[in-house]
Kinemage of the C-alpha trace (Angstrom):
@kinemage 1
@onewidth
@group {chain A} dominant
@subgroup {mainchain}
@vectorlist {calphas} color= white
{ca unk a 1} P 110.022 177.234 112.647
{ca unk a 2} L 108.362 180.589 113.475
{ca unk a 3} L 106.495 181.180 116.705
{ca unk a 4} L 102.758 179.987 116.818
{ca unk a 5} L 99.638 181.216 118.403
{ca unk a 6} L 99.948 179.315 121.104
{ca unk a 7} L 103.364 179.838 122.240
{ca unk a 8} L 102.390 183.918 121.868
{ca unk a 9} L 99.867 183.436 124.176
{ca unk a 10} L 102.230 181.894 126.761
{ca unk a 11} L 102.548 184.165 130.069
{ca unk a 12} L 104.350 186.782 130.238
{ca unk a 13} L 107.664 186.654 133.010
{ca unk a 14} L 107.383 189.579 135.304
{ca unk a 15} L 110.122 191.660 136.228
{ca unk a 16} L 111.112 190.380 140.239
{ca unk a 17} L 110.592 186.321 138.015
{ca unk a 18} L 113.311 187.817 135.564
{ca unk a 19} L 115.299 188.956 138.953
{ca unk a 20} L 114.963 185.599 140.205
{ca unk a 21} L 116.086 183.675 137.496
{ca unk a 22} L 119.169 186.269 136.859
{ca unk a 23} L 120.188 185.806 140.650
{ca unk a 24} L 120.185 182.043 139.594
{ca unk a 25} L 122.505 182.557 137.323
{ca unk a 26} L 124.933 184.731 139.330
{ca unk a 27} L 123.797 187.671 137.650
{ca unk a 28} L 123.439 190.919 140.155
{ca unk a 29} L 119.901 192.673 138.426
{ca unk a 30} L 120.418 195.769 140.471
{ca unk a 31} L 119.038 198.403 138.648
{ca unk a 32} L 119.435 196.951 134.325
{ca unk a 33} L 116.555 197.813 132.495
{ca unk a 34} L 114.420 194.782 131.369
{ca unk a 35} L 115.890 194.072 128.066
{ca unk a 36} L 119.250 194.482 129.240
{ca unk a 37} L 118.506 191.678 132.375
{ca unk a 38} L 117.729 189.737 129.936
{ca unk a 39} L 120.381 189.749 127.013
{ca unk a 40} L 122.633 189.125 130.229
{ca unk a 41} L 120.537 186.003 131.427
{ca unk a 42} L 120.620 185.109 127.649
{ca unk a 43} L 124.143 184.772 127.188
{ca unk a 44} L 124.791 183.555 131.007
{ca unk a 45} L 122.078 180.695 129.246
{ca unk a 46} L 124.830 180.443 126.079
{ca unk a 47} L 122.231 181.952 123.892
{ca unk a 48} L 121.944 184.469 121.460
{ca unk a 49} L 120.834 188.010 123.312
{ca unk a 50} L 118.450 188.630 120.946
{ca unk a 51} L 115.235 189.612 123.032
{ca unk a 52} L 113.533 192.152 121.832
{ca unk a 53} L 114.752 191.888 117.909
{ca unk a 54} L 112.560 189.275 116.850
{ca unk a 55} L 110.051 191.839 114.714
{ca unk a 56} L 106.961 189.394 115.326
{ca unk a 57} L 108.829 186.302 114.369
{ca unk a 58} L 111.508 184.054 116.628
{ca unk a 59} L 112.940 180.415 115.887
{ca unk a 60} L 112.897 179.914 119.537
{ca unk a 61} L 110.274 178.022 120.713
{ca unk a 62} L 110.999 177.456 123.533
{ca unk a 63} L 112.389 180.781 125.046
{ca unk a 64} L 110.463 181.953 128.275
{ca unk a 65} L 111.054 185.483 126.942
{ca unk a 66} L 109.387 184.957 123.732
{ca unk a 67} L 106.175 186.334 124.474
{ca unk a 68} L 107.469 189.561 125.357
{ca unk a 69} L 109.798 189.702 123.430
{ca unk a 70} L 106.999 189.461 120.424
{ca unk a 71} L 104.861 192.429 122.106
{ca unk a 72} L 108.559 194.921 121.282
{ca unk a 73} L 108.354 195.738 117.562
């Protein structure tokens, strides 16, 4: 299943929310870039770290990244 309109339209998880949730997982956010915080939250998660390699399409419904991660092309 590819992502719909509605879960694009989902809110977009600001950076010190993407701190948060890495600190959560034991994950020291210091000074990673954005995509990198969150490939590392990704696999903490046992995911794939695939944010930002979706090109406009994901099978992962569900992610709380997905709706920036279909805004990087």
């Amino acid at each position: 299943m590819f992502a719909t309109k509605a879960a694009k339209k989902k809110k977009l998880m600001d950076m010190p929310k993407i701190r948060k949730k890495a600190e959560g997982l034991g994950i020291k956010p210091g000074r990673m870039k954005k995509t990198e915080l969150i490939h590392c939250i990704q696999t903490a998660e046992g995911c794939t770290p695939c944010f930002g390699t979706s090109n406009g399409q994901c099978p992962y419904t569900d992610c709380c990244f997905m709706p920036d991660c279909l805004k990087i092309r």
